[in-house]
N, C-alpha and C positions, 0 to 999 in steps of 0.2 A: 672590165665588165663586172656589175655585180653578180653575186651569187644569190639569188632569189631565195632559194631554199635556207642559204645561212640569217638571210636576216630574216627571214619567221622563226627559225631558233631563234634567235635571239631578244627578237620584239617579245616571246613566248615565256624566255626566260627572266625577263625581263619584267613582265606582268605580274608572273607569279611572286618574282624577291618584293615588289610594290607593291602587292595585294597586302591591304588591312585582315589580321588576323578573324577579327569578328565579321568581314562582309560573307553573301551567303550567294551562291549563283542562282540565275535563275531558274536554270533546271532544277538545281535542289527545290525550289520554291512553286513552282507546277510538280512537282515529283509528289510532295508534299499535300496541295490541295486536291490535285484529281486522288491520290492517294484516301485521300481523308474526308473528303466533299462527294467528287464526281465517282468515282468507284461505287457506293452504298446504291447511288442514288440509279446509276446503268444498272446496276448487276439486279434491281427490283425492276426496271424496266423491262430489262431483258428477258427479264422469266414473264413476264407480263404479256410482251410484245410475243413469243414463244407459244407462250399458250393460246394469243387470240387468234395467230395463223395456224393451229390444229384445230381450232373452232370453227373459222368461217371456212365456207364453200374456196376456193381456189380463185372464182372468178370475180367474187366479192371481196376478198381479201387485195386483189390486186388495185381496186378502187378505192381504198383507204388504208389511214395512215393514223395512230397514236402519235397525238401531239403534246400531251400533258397528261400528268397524273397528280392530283394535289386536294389536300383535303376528302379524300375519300371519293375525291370524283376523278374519272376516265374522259378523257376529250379525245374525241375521236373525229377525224375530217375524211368527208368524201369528196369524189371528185364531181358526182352529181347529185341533181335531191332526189332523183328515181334511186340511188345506194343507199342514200340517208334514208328512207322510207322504209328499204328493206332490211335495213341495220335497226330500226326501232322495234322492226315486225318480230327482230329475234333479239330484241334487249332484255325481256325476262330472265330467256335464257342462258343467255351469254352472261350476267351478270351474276346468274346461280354457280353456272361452274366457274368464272373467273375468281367468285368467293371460296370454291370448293378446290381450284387448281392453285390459286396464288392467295392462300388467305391472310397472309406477310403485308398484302398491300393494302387491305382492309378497303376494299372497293365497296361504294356504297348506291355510286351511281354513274350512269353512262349518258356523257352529252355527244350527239350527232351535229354538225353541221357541216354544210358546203363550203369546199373550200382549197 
């Protein structure tokens, strides 16, 4: 009977004496870009996303969702246009303190739509 466990030793060991000294895994390589890329880019969302659920009502905020941030504009989706309506009725506002809470992201405008 084989021993299951020895031969992943050894396939294991076996990988690593064959491994090219210059290949790079690909953990290393998503370690790397959420490191370098996705990281900046959550961690300004987050603060973002953060401050818009201390902003809205409880029961509006449950009706939409931050779906993009880019070029100084906010994309914002609801789930009906009676939210979209009431999310423009308080876009002055929201947009004052979003500049005042998160001024890192340099918001310039907020788009609503259904969705």
């Amino acid at each position: 009977m084989v021993d299951e466990g020895e031969q992943l030793r050894k396939a294991v060991k076996w990988r690593a004496a064959h491994r090219a000294d210059n290949t790079v895994s690909l953990g290393d390589v998503l370690s790397g870009l959420i490191e370098n890329q996705v990281s900046p880019q959550q961690t300004r969302f987050g603060l973002i996303t953060e401050a818009w659920s201390q902003l809205l009502p409880t029961e509006l905020c449950q009706h939409c969702r931050i779906v993009d941030i880019s070029g100084g504009r906010l994309k914002v989706l609801a789930d009906l246009p009676s939210y979209v309506y009431e999310l423009q009725l308080l876009s002055c506002e929201l947009l004052k303190e979003l500049a005042r809470q998160c001024p890192q992201a340099r918001i310039q405008e907020i788009k609503f739509a259904v969705g």
